[in-house]
C-alpha positions as CSV (number, residue, x, y, z in Angstrom):
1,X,6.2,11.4,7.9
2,X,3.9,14.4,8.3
3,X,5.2,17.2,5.6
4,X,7.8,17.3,3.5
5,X,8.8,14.9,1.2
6,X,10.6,11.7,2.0
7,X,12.6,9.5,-0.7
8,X,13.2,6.5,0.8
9,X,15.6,5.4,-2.5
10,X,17.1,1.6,-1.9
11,X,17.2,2.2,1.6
12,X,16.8,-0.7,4.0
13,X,14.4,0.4,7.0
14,X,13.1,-1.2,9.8
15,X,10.4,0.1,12.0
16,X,10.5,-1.8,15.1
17,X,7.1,-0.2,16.1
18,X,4.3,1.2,14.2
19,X,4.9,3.2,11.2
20,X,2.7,6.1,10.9
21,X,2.3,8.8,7.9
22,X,0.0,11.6,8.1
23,X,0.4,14.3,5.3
24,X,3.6,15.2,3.0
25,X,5.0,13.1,0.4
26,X,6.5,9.6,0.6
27,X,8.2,8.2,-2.2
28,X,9.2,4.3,-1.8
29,X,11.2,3.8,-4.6
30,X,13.5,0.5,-4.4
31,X,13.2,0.0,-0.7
32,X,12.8,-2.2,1.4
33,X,10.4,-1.8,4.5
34,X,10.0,-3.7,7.3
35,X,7.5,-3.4,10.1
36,X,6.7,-5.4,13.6
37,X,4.1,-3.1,14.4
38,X,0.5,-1.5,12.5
39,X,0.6,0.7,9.6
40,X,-1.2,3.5,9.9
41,X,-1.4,6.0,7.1
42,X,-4.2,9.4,6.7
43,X,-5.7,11.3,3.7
44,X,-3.2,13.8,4.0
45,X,-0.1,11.5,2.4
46,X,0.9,10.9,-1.0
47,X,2.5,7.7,-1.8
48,X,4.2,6.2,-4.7
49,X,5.1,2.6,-4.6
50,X,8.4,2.5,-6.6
51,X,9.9,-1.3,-7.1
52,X,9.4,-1.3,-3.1
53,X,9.4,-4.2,-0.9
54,X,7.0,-3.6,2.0
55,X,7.1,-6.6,5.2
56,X,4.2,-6.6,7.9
57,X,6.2,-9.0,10.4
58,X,3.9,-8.9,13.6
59,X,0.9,-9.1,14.3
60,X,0.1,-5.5,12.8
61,X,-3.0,-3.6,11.3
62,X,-3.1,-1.7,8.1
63,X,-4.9,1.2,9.1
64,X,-5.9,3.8,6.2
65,X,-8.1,7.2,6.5
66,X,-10.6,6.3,3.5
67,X,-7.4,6.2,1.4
68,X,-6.0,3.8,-1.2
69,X,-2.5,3.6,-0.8
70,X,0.0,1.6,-3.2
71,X,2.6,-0.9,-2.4
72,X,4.8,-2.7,-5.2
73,X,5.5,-6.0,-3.0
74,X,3.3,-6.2,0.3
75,X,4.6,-9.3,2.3
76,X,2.0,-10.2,5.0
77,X,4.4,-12.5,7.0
78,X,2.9,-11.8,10.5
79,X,0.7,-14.5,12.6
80,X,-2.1,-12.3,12.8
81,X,-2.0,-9.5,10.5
82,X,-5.4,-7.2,10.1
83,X,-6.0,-5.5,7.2
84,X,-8.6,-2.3,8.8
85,X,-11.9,-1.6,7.8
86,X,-10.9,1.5,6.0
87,X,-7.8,-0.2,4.0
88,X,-7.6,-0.2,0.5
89,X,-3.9,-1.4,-0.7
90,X,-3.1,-1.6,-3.8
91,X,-0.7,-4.0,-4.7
92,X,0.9,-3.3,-8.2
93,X,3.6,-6.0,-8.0
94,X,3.0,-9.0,-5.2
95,X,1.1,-10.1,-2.5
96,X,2.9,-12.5,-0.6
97,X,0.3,-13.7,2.6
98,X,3.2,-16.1,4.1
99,X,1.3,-15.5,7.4
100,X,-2.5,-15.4,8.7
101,X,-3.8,-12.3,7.0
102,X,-7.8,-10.7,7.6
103,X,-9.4,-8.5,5.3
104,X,-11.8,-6.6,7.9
105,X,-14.5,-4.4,5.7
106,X,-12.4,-3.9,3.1
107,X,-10.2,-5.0,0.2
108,X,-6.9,-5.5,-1.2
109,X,-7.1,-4.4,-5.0
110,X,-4.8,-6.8,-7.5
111,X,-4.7,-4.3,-11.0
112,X,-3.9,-6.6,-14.1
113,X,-0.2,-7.8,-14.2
114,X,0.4,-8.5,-10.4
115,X,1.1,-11.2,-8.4
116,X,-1.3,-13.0,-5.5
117,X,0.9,-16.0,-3.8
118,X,-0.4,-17.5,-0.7
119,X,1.3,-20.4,2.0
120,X,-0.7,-19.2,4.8
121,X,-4.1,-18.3,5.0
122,X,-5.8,-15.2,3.6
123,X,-9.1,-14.7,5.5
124,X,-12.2,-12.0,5.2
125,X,-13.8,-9.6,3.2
126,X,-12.7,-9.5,-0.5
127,X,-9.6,-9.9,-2.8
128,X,-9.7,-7.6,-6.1
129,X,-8.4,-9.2,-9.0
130,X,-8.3,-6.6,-11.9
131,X,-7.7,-7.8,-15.2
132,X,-5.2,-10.4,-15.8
133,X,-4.1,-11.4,-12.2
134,X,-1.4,-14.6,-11.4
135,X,-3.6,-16.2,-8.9
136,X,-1.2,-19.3,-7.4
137,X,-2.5,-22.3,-5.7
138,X,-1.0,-22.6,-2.5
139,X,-2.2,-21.9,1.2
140,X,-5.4,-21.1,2.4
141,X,-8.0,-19.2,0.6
142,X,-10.6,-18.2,2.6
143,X,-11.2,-14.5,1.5
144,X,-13.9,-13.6,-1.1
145,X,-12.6,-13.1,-4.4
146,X,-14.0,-10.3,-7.2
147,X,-13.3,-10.4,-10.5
148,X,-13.3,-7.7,-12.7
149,X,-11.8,-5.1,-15.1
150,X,-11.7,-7.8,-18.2
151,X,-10.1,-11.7,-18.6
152,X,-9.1,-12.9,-15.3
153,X,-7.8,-16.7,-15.5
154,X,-8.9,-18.5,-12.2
155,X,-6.2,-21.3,-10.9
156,X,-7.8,-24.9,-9.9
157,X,-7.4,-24.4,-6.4
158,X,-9.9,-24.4,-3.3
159,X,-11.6,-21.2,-2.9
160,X,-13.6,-20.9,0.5
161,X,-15.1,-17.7,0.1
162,X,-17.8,-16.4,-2.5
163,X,-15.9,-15.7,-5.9
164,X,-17.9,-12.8,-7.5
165,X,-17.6,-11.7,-11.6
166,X,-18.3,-8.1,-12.3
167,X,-18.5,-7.7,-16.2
168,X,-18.7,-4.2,-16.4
């Protein structure tokens, strides 16, 4: 996508390669997306996340321009998924990390209501939880984790990373 406006609707897509969106409008809706290759997305898109399913498969980047971007479901299913340096998803519904995931310099932001489920290994910088976040147990937490943004009910699990609390 570079202009224009693109409604994916419940559309099924898969990108074999790398998917890359620099300018115009792309509206996810209730589709599902599934990519073997990076993501690489510029200031000059809009986004909307819709009830979309979003799949990283390979082992793929998420690449942003100083952009937040937002995803509904982000499944990081991939061996050795990087999330770049300038990357700041926002997941509104769930991260799944089913794979080995790396936070490089960045964040992914949890807002209060979503979903973080891990049975691989999240690694890196930081993991937002914003409010009430569903933090599960499983896998491999090795990611610093930031609270903020009000009440946020930390799981007994094994955290490996610093956990910060912001209050403000």
């Amino acid at each position: 996508v570079s202009s224009g406006v693109f409604n994916a609707g419940s559309s099924t897509i898969t990108i074999n390669s790398n998917w890359i969106a620099n300018g115009g409008v792309f509206n996810l809706q209730a589709s599902s997306i599934t990519v073997a290759g990076s993501i690489n997305m510029s200031n000059g898109l809009s986004m909307t996340a819709g009830s979309s399913n979003v799949n990283l498969i390979g082992s793929a980047s998420m690449v942003t321009q100083n952009a937040t971007y937002p995803f509904f479901n982000l499944n990081l299913l991939g061996p050795n998924i990087q999330i770049g340096s300038f990357a700041k998803p926002t997941v509104n519904g769930t991260l799944l990390v089913a794979g080995t995931a790396t936070i490089n310099g960045s964040y992914i932001f949890m807002p209060g209501g979503s979903t973080v489920t891990i049975t691989g290994v999240l690694s890196g910088w930081t993991l937002v939880l914003n409010g009430p976040v569903s933090l599960g147990t499983g896998g491999t937490l090795n990611a610093s984790v930031l609270l903020s943004g009000g009440p946020v009910v930390l799981p007994a699990r094994t955290y490996n990373g610093v956990v910060y609390y912001n209050s403000s």
